[in-house]
C-alpha positions as a printed NumPy array, in Angstrom:
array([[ -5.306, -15.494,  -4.216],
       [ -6.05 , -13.043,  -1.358],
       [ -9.055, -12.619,   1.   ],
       [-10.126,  -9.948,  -1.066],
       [-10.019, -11.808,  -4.016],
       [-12.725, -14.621,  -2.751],
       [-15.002, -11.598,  -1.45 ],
       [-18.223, -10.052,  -3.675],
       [-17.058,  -6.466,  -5.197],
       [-19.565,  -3.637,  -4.636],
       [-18.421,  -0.544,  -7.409],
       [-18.947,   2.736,  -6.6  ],
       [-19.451,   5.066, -10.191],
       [-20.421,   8.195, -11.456],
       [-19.318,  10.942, -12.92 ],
       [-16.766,  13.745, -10.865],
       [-17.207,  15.453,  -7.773],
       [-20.824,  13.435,  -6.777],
       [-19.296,  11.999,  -3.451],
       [-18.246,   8.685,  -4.135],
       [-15.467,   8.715,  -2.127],
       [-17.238,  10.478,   0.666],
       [-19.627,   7.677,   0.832],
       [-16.802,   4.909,   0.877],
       [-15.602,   6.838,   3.938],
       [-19.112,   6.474,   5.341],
       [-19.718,   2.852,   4.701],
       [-16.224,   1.827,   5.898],
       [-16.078,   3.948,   9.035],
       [-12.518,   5.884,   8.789],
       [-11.482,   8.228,   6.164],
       [ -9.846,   6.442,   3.585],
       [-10.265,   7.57 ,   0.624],
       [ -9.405,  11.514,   0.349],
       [-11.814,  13.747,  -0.019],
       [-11.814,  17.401,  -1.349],
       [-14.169,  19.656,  -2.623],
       [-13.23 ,  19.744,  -6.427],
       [-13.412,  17.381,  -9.074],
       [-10.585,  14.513, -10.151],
       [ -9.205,  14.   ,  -7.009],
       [-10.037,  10.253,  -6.964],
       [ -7.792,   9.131,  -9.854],
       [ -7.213,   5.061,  -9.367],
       [ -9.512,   2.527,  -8.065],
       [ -9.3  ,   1.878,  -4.637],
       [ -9.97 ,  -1.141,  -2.469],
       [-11.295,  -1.194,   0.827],
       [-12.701,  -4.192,   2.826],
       [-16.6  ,  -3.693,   4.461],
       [-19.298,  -5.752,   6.587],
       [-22.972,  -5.021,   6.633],
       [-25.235,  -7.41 ,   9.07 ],
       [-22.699, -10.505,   8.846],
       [-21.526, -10.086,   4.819],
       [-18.101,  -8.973,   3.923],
       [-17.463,  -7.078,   0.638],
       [-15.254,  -4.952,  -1.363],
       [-15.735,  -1.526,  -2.041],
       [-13.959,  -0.069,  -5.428],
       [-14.24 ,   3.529,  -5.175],
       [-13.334,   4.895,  -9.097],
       [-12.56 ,   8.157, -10.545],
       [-15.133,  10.25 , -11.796],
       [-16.564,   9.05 , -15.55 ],
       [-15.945,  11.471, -18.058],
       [-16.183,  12.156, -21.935],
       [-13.962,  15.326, -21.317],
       [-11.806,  13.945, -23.974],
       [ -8.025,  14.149, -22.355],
       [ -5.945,  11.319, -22.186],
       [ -5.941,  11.529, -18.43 ],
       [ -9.829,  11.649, -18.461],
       [ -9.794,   7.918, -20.896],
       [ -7.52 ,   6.409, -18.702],
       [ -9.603,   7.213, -15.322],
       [-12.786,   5.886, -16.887],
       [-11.061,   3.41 , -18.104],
       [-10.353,   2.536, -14.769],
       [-14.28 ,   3.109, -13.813],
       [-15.176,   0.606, -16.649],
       [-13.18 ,  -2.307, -15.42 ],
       [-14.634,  -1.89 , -12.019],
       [-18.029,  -2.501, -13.544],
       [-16.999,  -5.507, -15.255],
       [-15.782,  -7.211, -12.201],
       [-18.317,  -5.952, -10.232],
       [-21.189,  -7.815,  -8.337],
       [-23.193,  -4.782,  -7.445],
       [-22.858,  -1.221,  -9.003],
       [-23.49 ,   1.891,  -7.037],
       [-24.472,   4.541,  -9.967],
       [-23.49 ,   7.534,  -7.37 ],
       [-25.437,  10.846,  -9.047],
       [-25.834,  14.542,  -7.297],
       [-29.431,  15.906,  -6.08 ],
       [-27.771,  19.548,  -6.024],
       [-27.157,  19.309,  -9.572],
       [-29.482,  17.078, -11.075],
       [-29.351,  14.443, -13.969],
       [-26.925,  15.378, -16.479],
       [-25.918,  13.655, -19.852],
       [-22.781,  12.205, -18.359],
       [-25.188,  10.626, -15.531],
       [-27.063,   9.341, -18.388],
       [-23.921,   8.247, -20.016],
       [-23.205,   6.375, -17.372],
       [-25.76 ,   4.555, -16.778],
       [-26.384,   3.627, -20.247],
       [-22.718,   2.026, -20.032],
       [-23.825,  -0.061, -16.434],
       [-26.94 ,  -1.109, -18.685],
       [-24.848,  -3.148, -20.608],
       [-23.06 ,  -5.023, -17.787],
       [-25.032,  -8.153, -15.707],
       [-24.515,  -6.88 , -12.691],
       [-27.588,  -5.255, -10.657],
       [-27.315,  -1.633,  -9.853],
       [-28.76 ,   0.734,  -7.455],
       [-28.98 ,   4.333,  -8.296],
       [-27.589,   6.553,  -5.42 ],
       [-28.761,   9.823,  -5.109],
       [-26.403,  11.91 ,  -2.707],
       [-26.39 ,  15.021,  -1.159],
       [-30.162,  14.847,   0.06 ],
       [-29.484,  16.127,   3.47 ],
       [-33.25 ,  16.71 ,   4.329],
       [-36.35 ,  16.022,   3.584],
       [-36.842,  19.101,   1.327],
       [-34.509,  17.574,  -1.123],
       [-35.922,  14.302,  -1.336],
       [-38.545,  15.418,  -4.025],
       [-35.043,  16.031,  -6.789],
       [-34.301,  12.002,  -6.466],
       [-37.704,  11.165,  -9.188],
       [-35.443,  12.603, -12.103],
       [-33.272,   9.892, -11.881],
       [-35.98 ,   7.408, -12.335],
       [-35.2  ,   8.457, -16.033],
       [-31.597,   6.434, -16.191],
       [-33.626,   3.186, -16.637],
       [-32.283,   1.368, -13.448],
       [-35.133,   0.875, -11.16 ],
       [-36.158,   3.092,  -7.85 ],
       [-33.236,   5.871,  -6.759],
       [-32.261,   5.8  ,  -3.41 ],
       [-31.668,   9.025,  -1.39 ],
       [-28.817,   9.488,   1.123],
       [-26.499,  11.945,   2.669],
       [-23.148,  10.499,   2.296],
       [-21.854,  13.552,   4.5  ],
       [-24.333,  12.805,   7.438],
       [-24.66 ,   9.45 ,   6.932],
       [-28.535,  10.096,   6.072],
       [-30.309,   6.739,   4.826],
       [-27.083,   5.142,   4.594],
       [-27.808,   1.896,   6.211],
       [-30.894,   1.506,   4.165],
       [-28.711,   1.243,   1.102],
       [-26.233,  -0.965,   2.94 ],
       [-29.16 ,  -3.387,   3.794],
       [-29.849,  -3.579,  -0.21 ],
       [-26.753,  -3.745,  -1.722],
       [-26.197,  -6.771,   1.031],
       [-29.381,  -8.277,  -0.541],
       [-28.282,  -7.992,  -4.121],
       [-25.021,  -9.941,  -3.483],
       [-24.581, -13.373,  -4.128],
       [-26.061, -15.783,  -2.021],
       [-23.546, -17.366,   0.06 ],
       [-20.85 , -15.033,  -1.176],
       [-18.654, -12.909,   2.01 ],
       [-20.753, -14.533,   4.673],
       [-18.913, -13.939,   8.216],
       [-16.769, -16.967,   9.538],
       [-17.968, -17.743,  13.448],
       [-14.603, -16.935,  14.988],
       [-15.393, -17.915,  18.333],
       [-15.224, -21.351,  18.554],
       [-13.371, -22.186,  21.751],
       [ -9.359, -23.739,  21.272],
       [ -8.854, -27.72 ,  21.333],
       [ -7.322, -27.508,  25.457],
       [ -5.307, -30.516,  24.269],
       [ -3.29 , -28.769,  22.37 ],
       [  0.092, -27.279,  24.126],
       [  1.661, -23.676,  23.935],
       [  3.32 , -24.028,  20.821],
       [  0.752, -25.741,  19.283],
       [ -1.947, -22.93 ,  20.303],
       [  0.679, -20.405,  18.843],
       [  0.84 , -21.774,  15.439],
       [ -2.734, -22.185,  15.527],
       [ -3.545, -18.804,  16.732],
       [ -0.811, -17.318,  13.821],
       [ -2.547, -19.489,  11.402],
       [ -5.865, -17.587,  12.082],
       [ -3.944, -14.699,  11.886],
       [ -2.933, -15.415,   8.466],
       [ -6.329, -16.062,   7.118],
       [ -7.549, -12.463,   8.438],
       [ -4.277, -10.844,   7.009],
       [ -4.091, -12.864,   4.206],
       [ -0.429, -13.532,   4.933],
       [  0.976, -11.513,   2.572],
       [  4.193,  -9.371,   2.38 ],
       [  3.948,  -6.176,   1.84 ],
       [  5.968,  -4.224,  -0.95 ],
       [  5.929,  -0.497,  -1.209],
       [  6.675,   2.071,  -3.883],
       [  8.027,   5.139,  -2.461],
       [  9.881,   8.211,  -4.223],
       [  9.261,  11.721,  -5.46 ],
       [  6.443,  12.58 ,  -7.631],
       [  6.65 ,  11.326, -11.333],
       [  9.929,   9.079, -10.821],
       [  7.878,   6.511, -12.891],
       [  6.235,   4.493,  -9.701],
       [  3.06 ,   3.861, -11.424],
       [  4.792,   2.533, -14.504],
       [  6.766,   0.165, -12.416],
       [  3.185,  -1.002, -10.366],
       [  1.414,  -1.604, -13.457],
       [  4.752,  -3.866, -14.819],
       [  5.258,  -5.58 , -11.432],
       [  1.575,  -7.055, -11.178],
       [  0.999,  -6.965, -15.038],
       [ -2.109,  -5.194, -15.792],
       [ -2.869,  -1.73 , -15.906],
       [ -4.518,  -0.909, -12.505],
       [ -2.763,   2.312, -11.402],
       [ -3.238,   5.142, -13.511],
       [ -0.135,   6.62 , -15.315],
       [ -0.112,   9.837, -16.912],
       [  3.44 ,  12.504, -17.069],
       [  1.98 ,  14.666, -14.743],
       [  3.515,  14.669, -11.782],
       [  0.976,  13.782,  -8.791],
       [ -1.088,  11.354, -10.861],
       [ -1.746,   9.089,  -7.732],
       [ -3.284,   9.897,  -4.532],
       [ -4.036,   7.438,  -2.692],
       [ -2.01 ,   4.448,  -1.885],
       [ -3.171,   1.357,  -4.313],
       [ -2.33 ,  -2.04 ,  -3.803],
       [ -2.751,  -5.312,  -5.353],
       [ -1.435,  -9.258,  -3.803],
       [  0.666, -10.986,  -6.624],
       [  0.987, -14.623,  -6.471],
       [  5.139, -15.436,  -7.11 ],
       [  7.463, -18.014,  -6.447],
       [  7.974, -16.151,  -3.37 ],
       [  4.498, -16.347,  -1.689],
       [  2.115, -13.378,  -2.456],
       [  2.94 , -10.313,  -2.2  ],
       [  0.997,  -7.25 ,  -2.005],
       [  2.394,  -4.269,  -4.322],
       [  1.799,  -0.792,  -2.601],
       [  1.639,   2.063,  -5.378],
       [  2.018,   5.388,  -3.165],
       [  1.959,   8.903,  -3.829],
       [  5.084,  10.782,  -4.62 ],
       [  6.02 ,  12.271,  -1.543],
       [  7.749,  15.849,  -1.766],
       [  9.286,  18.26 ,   0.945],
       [  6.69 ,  18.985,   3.285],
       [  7.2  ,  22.922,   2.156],
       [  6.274,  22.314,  -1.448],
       [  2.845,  20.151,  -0.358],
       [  0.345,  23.431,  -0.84 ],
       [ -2.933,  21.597,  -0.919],
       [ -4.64 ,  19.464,   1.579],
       [ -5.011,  16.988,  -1.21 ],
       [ -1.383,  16.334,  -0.927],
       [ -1.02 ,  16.525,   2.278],
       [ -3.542,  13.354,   2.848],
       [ -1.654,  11.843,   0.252],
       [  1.717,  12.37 ,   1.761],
       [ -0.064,  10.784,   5.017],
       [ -0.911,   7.939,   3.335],
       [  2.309,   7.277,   1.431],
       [  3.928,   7.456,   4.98 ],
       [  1.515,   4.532,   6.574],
       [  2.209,   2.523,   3.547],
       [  6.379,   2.842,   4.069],
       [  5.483,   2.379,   8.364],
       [  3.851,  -0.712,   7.497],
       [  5.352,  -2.214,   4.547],
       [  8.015,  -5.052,   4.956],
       [ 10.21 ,  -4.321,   2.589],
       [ 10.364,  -0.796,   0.423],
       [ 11.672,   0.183,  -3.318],
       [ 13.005,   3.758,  -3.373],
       [ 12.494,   4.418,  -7.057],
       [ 14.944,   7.372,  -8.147],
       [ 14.821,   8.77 , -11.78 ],
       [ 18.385,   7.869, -12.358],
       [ 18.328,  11.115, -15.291],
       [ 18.126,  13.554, -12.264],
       [ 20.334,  11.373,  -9.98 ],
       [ 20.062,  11.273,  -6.146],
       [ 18.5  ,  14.606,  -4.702],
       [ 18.062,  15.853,  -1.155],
       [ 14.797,  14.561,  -1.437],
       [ 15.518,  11.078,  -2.107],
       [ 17.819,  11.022,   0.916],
       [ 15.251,  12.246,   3.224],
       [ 13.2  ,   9.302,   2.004],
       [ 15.464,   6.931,   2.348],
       [ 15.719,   8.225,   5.786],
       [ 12.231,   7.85 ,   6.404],
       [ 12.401,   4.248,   5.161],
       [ 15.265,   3.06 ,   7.212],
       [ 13.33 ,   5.394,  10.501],
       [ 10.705,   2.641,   9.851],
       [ 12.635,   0.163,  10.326],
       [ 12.012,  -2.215,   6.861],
       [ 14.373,  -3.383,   3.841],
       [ 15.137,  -0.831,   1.046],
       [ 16.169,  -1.772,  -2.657],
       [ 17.201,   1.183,  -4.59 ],
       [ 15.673,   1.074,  -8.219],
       [ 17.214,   3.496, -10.518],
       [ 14.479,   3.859, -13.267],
       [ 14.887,   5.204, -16.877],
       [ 18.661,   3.929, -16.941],
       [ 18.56 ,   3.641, -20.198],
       [ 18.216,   7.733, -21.191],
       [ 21.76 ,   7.448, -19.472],
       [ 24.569,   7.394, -20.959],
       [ 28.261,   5.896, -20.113],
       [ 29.681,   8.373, -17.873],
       [ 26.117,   9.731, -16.472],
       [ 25.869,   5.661, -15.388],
       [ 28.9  ,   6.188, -13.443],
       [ 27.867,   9.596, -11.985],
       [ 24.713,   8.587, -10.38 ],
       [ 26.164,   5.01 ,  -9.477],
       [ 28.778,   7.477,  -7.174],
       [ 25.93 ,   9.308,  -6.272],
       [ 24.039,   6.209,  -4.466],
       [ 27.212,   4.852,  -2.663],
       [ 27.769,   8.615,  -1.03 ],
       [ 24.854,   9.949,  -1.14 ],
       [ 22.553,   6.656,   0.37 ],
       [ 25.938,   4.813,   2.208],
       [ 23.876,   4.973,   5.491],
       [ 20.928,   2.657,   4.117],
       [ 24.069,  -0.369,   4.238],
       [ 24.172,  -3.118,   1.452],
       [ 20.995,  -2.418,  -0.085],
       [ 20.76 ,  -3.909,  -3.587],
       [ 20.823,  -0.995,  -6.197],
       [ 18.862,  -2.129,  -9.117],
       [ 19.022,  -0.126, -12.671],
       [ 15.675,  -0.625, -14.72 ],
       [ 13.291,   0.605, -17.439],
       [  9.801,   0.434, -16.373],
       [  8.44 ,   1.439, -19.674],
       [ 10.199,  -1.305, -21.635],
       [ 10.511,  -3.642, -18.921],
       [ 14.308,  -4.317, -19.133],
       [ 15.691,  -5.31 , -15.92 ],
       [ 12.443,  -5.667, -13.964],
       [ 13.141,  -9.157, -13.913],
       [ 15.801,  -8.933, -11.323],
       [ 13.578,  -6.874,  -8.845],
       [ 11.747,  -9.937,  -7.29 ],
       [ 15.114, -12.422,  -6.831],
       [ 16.32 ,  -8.953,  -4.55 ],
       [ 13.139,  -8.761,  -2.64 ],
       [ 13.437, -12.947,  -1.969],
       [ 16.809, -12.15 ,  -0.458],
       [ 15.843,  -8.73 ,   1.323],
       [ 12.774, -10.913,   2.896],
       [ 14.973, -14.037,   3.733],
       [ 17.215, -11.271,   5.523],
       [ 14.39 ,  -9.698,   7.353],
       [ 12.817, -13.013,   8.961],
       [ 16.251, -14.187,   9.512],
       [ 15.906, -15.892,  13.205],
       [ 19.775, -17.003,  14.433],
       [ 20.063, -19.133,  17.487],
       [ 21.462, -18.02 ,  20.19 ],
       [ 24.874, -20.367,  20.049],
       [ 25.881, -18.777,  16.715],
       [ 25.126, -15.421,  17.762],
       [ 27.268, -15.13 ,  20.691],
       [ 30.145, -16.823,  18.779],
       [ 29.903, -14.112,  16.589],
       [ 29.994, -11.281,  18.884],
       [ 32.742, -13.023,  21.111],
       [ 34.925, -13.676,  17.486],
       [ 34.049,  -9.862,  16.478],
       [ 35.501,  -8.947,  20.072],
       [ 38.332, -10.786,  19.927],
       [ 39.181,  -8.873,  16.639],
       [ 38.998,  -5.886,  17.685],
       [ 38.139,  -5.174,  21.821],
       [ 35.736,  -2.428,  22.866],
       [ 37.391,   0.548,  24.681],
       [ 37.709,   1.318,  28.389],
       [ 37.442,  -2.331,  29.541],
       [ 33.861,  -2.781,  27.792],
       [ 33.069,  -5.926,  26.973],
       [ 29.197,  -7.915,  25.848],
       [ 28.778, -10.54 ,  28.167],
       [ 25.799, -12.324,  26.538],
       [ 23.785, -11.992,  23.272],
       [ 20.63 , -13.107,  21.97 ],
       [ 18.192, -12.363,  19.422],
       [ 14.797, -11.174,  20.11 ],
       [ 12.381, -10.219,  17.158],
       [ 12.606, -10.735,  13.765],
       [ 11.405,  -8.192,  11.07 ],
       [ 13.934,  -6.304,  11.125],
       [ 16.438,  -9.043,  13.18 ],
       [ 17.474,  -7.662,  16.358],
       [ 19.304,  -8.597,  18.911],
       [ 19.593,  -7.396,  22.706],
       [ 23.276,  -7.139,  24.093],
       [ 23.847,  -7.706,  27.728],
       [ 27.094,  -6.016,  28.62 ],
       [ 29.425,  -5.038,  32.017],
       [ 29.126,  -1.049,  30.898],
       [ 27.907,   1.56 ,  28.014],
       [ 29.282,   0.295,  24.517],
       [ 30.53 ,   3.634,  22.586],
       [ 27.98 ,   4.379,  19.855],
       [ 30.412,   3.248,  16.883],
       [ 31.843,   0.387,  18.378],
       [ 27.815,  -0.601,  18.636],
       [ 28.218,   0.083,  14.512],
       [ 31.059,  -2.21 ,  14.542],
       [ 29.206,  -5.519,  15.98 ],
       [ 25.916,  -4.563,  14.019],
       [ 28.777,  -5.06 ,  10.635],
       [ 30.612,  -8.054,  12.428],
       [ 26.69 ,  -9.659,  12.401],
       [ 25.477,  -8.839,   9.203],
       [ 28.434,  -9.685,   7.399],
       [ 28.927, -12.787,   9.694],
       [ 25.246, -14.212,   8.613],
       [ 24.507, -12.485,   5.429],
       [ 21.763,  -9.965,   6.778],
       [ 22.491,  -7.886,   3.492],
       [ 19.808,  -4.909,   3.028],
       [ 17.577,  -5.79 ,   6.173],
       [ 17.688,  -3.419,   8.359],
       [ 19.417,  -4.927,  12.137],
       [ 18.508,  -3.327,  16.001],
       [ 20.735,  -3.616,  18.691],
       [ 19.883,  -3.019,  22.145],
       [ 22.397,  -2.655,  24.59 ],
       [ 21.347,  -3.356,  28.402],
       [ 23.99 ,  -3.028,  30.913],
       [ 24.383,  -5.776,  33.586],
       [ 26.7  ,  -5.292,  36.668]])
């Protein structure tokens, strides 16, 4: 279970285009969610961690409610509906501009029927003058309206001081995180200690990203990896928008599934929607510990899926390959793209290559045994004994040029491994490639990424 998981939810609803995501922004202080001037843009339900006068929460920010009657519309109220359910408090978000509409009323008579208390928030009063629209409202049946500017911030901390008054009591109360360290205890001691508070703030989870070109079937493989249906998936391409993430519990520890936005050329991203999505996507990959590049094996490896598999490796974390809807393929198309990953992808190393279904399932099961290894690999830590006897065996082998020669070698971060080399001159740049091979075949580094630093010592 995560920190998240233990914290009171606060869900923000309503129907498109009223400014709920604009006022998650505002209570949470940074611009997280994206934000644009049309309706739909929010699509999934997104997390994001808040405090108000010494009580965490989370904030679900939904897609807009709708009974426009697509299949994309059901499946984004869908997602609205099960953030009411798990909800502790509801934020009905509803537009002074505009006034009370049917879906507003539609709304509300759907939060009606849920336990949890809700406050209807009237946004877009930006001055007094407006504040007379907010007593239509008082018709949904859920108690006094409150009126704010989400964009200004008007009356904002007013509604943050009750929603922290409708939570449970007890529930997200702030930890005192000050109390002073036992002086007893010595340096390693007060290391672990410190990491272990670090843990409990971080939740200690690793971090898993999606990453590959719009409609490649990420979604699908989100929803089958944590086994409900929290991302929305739809077969138009650009479905998600922000990155969504949810902690798994596994044999492996938790882990914490990153669904991100399909990232295309930065030519072909005409909106500014996309290009706050493409932002995102690319925090998600710089902070991610391990990545899946998921390629639709029935167009095989493009340009584009090299560039992100540059972008991946650039960021210095594991990458499995996932080849999704393998089985549209037949024998010889198998081969092809097979061909296509060793030439096209030969500078990501020995990442695993894994060929799935995400709609049926078939061969999902052999995605988290990869990302145990991959993660082994990546906190690999190899004393310092058995690393110079690798690099003086690898030397032996084969001797660097001009006299060159590593003197002494040790390892000095983990995540990815890497190693500083202390040597009597400047190591040509593929004889550096050479010893990075001698040491991951020599302690079975597979797909982790491996740094080497070469400092020369007279």
């Amino acid at each position: 279970m995560s920190a998240n998981d233990r914290l009171p939810r606060v869900a923000i609803i309503g129907r498109p285009n009223v400014g709920k995501s604009t006022l998650l922004n505002r209570i949470i202080g940074r611009r997280e969610a994206i934000v644009e001037e049309r309706p739909g843009v929010t699509r999934d339900r997104h997390e994001s961690e808040a405090s108000w006068s010494g009580r965490r929460f989370v904030l679900v920010d939904t897609g807009g409610w709708s009974e426009r009657g697509s299949d994309l519309d059901a499946k984004v109220s869908a997602q609205s509906e099960a953030a009411v359910a798990e909800a502790d408090v509801v934020l009905l978000v509803v537009d002074a501009t505009v006034g009370r509409t049917d879906e507003d009323d539609r709304v509300a008579s759907l939060v009606r029927q849920q336990p949890a208390p809700t406050l209807v928030v009237v946004n877009k009063v930006d001055d007094t003058g407006r504040e007379a629209l907010i007593w239509d409202f008082m018709g949904l049946g859920l108690g006094d309206p409150f009126a704010i500017s989400a964009l200004h911030g008007r009356a904002t901390g007013d509604l943050l001081d009750e929603i922290v008054a409708r939570l449970p009591e007890g529930a997200g109360v702030e930890a005192e995180l000050d109390a002073p360290l036992d002086d007893d205890l010595g340096d390693e001691e007060l290391a672990t200690d410190r990491q272990a508070l670090m843990d409990a703030v971080t939740g200690g989870e690793v971090s898993v990203a999606l990453v590959g070109r719009p409609n490649v079937g990420k979604s699908t493989l989100f929803n089958r990896l944590i086994g409900e249906e929290r991302a929305v998936v739809h077969d138009m391409p650009g479905t998600t928008r922000d990155s969504v993430d949810t902690v798994v519990e596994t044999e492996l520890g938790s882990l914490r599934f990153v669904d991100t936005a399909g990232m295309r050329r930065r030519a072909r991203v005409d909106s500014g929607t996309e290009y706050f999505s493409m932002v995102r996507a690319l925090r998600s990959v710089d902070t991610a510990n391990i990545a899946l590049l998921v390629i639709d094996a029935t167009e095989g490896v493009t340009h584009q899926d090299q560039r992100l598999a540059e972008r991946i490796d650039a960021a210095g974390c594991p990458i499995a390959v996932v080849l999704n809807k393998w089985e549209l393929l037949d024998t010889e198309a198998r081969h092809d793209v097979t061909w296509q990953v060793g030439q096209k992808l030969a500078f990501i190393g020995e990442s695993p290559v894994l060929r799935i279904s995400a709609l049926t399932g078939k061969g999902v099961t052999r995605i988290l045994p990869a990302l145990g290894s991959a993660i082994e690999a990546y906190q690999t830590r190899i004393p310092t004994r058995l690393v110079n006897e690798a690099i003086r065996a690898a030397q032996q082998a084969q001797p660097a040029p001009h006299g060159a020669r590593v003197l002494y070698a040790t390892q000095g971060a983990t995540q990815p491994p890497t190693f500083t080399l202390f040597a009597n001159r400047d190591l040509p740049t593929s004889y550096v490639r050479y010893l990075e091979r001698s040491l991951r075949d020599r302690f079975g580094l597979g797909a982790s990424p491996v740094k080497l630093r070469v400092k020369r010592r007279d």
